[in-house]
Residue, then its C-alpha position, 0 to 999 in steps of 0.5 A: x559507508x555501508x550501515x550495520x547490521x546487513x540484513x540477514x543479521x536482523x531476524x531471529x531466523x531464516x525459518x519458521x518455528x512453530x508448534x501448535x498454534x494458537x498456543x494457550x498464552x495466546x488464546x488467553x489473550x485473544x479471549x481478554x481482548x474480546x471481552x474488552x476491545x472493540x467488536x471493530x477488532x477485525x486481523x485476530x479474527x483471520x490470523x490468532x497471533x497474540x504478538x510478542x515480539x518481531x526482528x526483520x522479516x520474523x515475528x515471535x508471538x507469546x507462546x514462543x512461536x516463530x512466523x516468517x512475516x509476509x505482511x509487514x504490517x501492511x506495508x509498514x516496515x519497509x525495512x523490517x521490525x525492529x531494524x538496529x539501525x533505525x531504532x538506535x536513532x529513535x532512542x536517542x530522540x525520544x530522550x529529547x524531545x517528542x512532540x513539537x507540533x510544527x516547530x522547526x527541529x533538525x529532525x524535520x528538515x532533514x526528514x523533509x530534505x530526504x523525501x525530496x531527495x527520493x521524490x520522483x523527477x517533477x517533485x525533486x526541488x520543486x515540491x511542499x511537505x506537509x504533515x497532518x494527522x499520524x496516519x494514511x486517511x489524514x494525509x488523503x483528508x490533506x489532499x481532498x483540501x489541497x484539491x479544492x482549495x485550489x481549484x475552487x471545485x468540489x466534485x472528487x474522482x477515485x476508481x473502483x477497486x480503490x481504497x483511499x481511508x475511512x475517514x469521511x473525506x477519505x471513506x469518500x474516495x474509498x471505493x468499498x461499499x462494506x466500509x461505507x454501510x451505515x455512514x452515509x451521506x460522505x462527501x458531494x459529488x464522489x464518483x467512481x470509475x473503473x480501473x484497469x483490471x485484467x482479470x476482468x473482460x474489457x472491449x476487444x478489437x480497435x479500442x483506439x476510437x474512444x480511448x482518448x489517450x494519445x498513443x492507445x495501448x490497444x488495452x480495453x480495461x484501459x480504454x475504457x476507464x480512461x474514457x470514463x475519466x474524460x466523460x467524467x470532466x468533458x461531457x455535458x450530461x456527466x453528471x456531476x460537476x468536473x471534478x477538483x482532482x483525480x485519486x488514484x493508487x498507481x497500484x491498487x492494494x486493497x484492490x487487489x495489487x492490480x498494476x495498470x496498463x503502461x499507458x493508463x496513469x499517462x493518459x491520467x495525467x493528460x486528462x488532468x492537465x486538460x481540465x485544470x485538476x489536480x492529479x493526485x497518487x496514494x502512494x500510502x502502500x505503494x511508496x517508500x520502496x515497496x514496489x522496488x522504486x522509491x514511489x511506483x509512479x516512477x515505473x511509468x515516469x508519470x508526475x503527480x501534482x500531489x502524492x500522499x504518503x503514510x505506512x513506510x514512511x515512519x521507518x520502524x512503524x511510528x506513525x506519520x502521514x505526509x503529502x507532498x505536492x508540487x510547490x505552485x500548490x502552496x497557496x494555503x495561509x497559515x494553518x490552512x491544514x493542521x493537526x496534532x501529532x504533525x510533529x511526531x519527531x521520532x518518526x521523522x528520524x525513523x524515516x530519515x534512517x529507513x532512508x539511509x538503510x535502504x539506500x546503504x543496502x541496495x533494497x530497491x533492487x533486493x526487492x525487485x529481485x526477490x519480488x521477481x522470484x517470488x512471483x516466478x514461484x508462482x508462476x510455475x505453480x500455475x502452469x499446473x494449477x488452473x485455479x490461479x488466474x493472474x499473478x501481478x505485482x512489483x518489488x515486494x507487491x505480489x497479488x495472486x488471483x484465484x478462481x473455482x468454477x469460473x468465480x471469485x475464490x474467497x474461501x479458497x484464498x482464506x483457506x490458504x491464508x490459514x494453511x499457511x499460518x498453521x505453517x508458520x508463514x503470515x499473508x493476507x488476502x485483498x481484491x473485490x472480491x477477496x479472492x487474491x493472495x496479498x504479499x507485502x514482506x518487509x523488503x529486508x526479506x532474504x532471498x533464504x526466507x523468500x524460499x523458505x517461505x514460498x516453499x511452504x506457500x506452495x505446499x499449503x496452496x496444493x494441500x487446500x486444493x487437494x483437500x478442496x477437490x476430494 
């Protein structure tokens, strides 16, 4: 049975809508909120929107404005704001009950019988949910535990590029140097080494000699850190005990959305299985059907021993973070991980339905197929505008890299990014160097708006190079 409403009933349109923003009742509330938020505040500053309200893939702020919505949140609403479907079933549970810590409710178990439905080959049947804290960084705090406890190590492996969380065990892992200023010292033995990246140069020529991956796929990014990795576990003089787990977003978000090599998370897996560690995917950004598959590590058949969820997961942007991990980890006692809010019931429901939505309406493919065109657009947007450098991504993932003059173009993307919000369309920007267009649309996005949109993101990129080279 095909849930209500289908998806292009669940937006307020197929168009932006805009007049001049910011509008007076939002610049009202933006001033409001300086005097009396946090100076930590940090999206208003990018993007002035004062909201209001949001249906599918569109958002309408207090002055009435109507944007198509690129960024979801950050990857939150997988299946759009305020899905009918989704939230029908929320209602009803907040009129029961909303916190239950970690009784047993109907609402849990089937939550947890879902994910392990939708988990990939490995996990299916064979896997633990836990629940800790609401968000992204307790599920990672979860897996740090999970690591040592098991293993008897502390030492952690992450990868530049990543970004794991900010708090302290997770802020460990984290890879950016800004949201570490001033918070030191983190966690003991937290190393980094590199990521595939392929805007970036690597070893050339026959890379098979040091690439310790059974079937080298002869890329030297890819070579490379998994060489890094090894040395990391196997070499005498690495410089920090071999590590308790290996973490690892199989795409890099905040990176950049950089997608690795086909080989690269394989050969992961082989080094972890050499050294007794723990493989562990963030799938906080990557999963619940963000790439197109239910988890991106299905795009390499890879299984990780634990994977970390959060973002999507809640359905209609309740917040829950989650770790499942395959069943032989289970060794904790009682209250071996805990937290609060692990038994946020109404989110537990909103994931069960985004679940049913997404598989009712078939937005695993929908999403590669729009993804797919998105990325096209930019393509041909390329092929006569030599500041864009790489275009990466899957399902509704898409990363843009921009270059001026041979260097990282963050004010280029920034101006971008304003141009399109005057526009009426909101996207973010990511990478090391703040370089890349990030686009993470709810994946209820019509292929109607994915043109919409990408019809106005080209005209702004064009108009701000145009500007930039007069």
């Amino acid at each position: 049975m095909v849930t209500s409403p289908p998806i292009d009933e669940i937006h307020f349109s197929m168009e932006p809508d805009v007049e001049t923003v910011p509008g007076p009742q939002t610049k009202r509330l933006l001033e409001q909120q300086k005097e009396l938020d946090s100076n930590a505040v940090a999206y208003p500053r990018r993007i002035p929107v004062a909201l209001e309200e949001a249906k599918g893939a569109t958002i309408r702020d207090v002055d009435g404005n109507t944007f198509l919505d690129f960024f979801a949140g950050i990857g939150v609403l997988n299946v759009g704001h305020s899905n009918p479907y989704v939230l029908e079933g929320v209602h009803e549970q907040l009129d029961k009950i909303t916190h239950t810590v970690d009784f047993p409710t109907e609402a849990r178990i089937e939550f947890i019988e879902r994910l392990n439905d939708i988990a990939p080959d490995g996990l299916s049947g064979n896997s633990k949910v836990i629940f800790g804290g609401p968000s992204g960084s307790d599920a990672i705090e979860g897996s740090i535990k999970l690591a040592k406890h098991n293993t008897g190590r502390h030492g952690l492996l992450a990868f530049e590029g990543s970004y794991h969380g900010t708090t302290a065990g997770a802020l460990s892992l984290t890879a950016g140097k800004n949201y570490k200023q001033g918070y030191g010292p983190l966690l003991a033995d937290a190393v980094h080494v590199p990521f595939p990246n392929p805007s970036e140069p690597g070893p050339t020529g026959d890379v098979g000699a040091f690439c310790p991956a059974e079937n080298c796929c002869q890329d030297g990014t890819c070579a490379r850190a998994l060489d890094a990795v090894q040395r990391k576990f196997e070499g005498p003089y690495g410089g920090h005990e071999s590590p308790a787990g290996i973490w690892v977003e199989p795409i890099q978000g905040e990176g950049g959305v950089i997608v690795p090599p086909e080989g690269f998370l394989k050969g992961l897996r082989d080094i972890a299985d050499d050294n007794d560690a723990l493989l562990i995917f963030d799938e906080i950004q990557t999963g619940f059907g963000r790439t197109g598959k239910w988890f991106a590590a299905e795009h390499w058949d890879v299984t990780p021993d634990a994977m970390t969820m959060a973002k999507g997961i809640g359905g209609t942007g309740l917040p829950v973070g989650a770790m499942m991990y395959h069943e032989q980890y289970d060794t904790w006692g009682p209250g071996g991980h805990v937290g609060t809010f692990r038994g946020n019931v109404p989110a537990f429901v909103g994931g069960t339905l985004a679940i049913e939505y997404i598989e009712s309406h078939s937005l695993l493919d929908h999403a590669t197929e729009v993804g797919m065109y998105i990325r096209s657009r930019f393509r041909e947007l390329a092929e006569d505008v030599p500041e864009i450098i790489d275009i990466r991504g899957k399902g509704q993932f898409t990363g843009v890299e921009f270059k001026l003059d041979g260097k990282p173009a963050k004010p280029l993307v920034e101006a971008i990014q304003r141009e399109c919000y005057h526009r009426g369309v909101l996207v973010w920007y990511a990478g090391r160097h703040k370089s890349a267009l990030r686009l993470l649309p709810p994946l209820v996005l019509t292929q109607r708006q994915a043109e919409v949109g990408m019809d106005i993101i080209i005209e702004s990129i064009r108009d701000v190079l145009a500007d930039h080279n007069e």
